[in-house]
FIGUMI-447532 format. One record per residue: residue in one letter; x, y, z of N, C-alpha, C in turn. Coordinates in pm, whole numbers, plus 50000, padded with zeros to 5 digits. Layout:
// FIGUMI-447532
AXYZXYZXYZ/...
END
This chain:
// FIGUMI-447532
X499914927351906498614928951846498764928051694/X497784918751612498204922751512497674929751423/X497344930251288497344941851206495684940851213/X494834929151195494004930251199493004937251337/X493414930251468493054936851545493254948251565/X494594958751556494614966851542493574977751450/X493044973651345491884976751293490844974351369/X490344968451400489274965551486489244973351603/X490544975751650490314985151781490075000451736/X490775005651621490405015851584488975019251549/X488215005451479486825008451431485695009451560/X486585004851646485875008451781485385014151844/X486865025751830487085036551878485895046351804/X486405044451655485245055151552484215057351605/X483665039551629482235040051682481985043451821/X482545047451875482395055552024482415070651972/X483775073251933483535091451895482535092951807/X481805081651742480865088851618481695094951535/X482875091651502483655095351365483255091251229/X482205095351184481655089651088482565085950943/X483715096450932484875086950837485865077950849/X486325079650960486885071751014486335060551025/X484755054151048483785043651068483495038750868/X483505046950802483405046150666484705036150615/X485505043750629486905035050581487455023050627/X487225024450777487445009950859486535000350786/X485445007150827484194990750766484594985650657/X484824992750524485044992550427486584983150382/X487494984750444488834980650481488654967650522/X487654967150650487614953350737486854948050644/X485834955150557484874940950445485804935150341/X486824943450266487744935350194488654926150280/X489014930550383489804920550456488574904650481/X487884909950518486614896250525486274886050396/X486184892050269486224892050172487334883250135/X488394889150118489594879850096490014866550158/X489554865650286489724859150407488544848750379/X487574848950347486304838250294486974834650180/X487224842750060487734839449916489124825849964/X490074831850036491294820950058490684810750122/X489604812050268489544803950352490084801150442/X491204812250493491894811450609492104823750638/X492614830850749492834840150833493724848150740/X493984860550710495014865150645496624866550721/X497234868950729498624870250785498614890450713/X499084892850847499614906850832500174916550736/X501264904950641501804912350467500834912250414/X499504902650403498334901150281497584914350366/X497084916650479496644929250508497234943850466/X498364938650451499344954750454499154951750277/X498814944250213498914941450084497394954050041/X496494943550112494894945650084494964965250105/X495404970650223495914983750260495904990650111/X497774983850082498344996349986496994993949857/X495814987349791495094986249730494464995449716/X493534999849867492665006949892493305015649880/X494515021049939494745037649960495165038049779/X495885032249680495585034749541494235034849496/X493385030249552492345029649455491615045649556/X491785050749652491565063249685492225073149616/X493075070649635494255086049503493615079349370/X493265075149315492535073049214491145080349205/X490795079849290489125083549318489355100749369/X490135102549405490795117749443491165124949312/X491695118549222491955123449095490885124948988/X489885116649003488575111548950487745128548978/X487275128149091486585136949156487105147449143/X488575154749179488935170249126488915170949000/X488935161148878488545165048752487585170748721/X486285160548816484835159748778484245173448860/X485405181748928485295192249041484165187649116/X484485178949161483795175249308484455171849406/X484825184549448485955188049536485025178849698/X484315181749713483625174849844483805163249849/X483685149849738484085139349725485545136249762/X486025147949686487745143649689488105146949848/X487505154049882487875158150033487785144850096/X486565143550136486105129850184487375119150187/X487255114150063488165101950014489655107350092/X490105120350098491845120750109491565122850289/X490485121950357490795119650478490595106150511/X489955099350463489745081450429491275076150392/X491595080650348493075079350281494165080550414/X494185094650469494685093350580494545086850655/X493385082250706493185069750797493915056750794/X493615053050633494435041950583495565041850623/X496295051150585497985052150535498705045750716/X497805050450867498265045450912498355034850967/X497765024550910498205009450833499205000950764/X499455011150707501225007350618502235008850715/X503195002550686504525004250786504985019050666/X506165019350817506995039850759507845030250598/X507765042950521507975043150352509275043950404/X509965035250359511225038150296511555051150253/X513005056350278513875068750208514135062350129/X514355070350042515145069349879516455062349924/X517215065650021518895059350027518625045950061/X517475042450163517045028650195516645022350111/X515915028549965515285020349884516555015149841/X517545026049778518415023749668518975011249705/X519375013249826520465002149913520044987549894/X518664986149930517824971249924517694970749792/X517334979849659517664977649569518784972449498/X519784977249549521184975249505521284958849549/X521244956049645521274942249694520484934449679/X519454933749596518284929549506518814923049406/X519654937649336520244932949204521004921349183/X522204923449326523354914549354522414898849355/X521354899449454521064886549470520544877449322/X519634887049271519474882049164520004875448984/X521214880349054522514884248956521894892048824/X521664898748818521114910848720521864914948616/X522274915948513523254924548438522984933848369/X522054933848366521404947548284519594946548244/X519384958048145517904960348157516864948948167/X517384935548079516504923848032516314919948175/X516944917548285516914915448414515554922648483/X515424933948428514654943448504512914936248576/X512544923348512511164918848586511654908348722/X512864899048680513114888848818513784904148929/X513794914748910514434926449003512774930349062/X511984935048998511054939049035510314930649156/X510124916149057509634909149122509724905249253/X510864906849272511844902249434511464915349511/X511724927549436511654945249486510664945349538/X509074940549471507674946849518507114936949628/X507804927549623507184917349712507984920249876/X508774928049893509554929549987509194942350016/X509134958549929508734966149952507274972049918/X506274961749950504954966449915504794974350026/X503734983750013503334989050102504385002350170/X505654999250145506825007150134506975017950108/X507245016949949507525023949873506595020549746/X506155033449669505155034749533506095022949415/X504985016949383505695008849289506425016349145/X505515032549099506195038049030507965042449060/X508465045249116509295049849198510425037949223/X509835026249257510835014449273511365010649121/X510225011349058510075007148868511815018348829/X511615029748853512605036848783513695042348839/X513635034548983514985034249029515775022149010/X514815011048961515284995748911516305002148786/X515495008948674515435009548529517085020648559/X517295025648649518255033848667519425029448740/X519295021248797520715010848819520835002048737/X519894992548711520204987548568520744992648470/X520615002548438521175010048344522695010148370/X522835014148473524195014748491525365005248488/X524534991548523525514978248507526184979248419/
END
């Protein structure tokens, strides 16, 4: 099954239990996926979904941070169970020893020698671990083996 249907069966589901957030986030999820999918003109493939994913759930911790400032804690509520919904969309995050490792062998491939290296590292890093691992987090574990070369 793939990623898309898998959405679809869940928004299904919502709409049988009357899960009204769960029905919020899906729709919302499936209209950018629609969206993107008219914009290219072809069907998305599963990484551009898991792409479109890690978007939304940042632009929710965004809107979570937004709202407990603005203490509108009810908003933020909302959004971080929308959020949960999302997240199980992404494939399982990487451990830190898994990152390091694919990092480490990142470096090698790219032949890296130090900091100036640090964007053809990234570049190869985020495109392999999107959805993974936080791009903050990959950024300064790059900047920290690099360092070390």
């Amino acid at each position: 099954m793939s990623l898309y249907e898998e959405i679809d069966a869940q928004l299904k589901t919502a709409l049988k239990t009357k899960n009204k957030i769960a029905l919020d986030a899906l729709r919302g999820l499936r209209a950018v996926i629609k969206n993107k999918e008219v914009e290219l003109r072809r069907k998305l493939e599963d990484a551009e979904i898991v792409q479109l994913v890690a978007k939304q759930i940042k632009q929710r911790q965004d809107s979570i941070e937004q709202f407990k400032k603005g203490n509108r804690f009810d908003l933020a509520e909302k959004e971080t169970q929308e959020l949960e919904i999302l997240k199980q969309f992404l494939p399982p995050p990487l451990s830190e020893a898994e990152l390091e490792q694919l990092l480490r062998q990142m470096i090698a491939e790219v032949g890296a020698t130090g900091l100036r290296d640090m964007g053809k590292v990234m570049k190869k890093a985020m495109s392999q671990v999107q959805g993974r691992a936080d791009g903050k987090v990959v950024s300064e574990m790059v900047k920290r083996l690099l360092a070390s070369l």
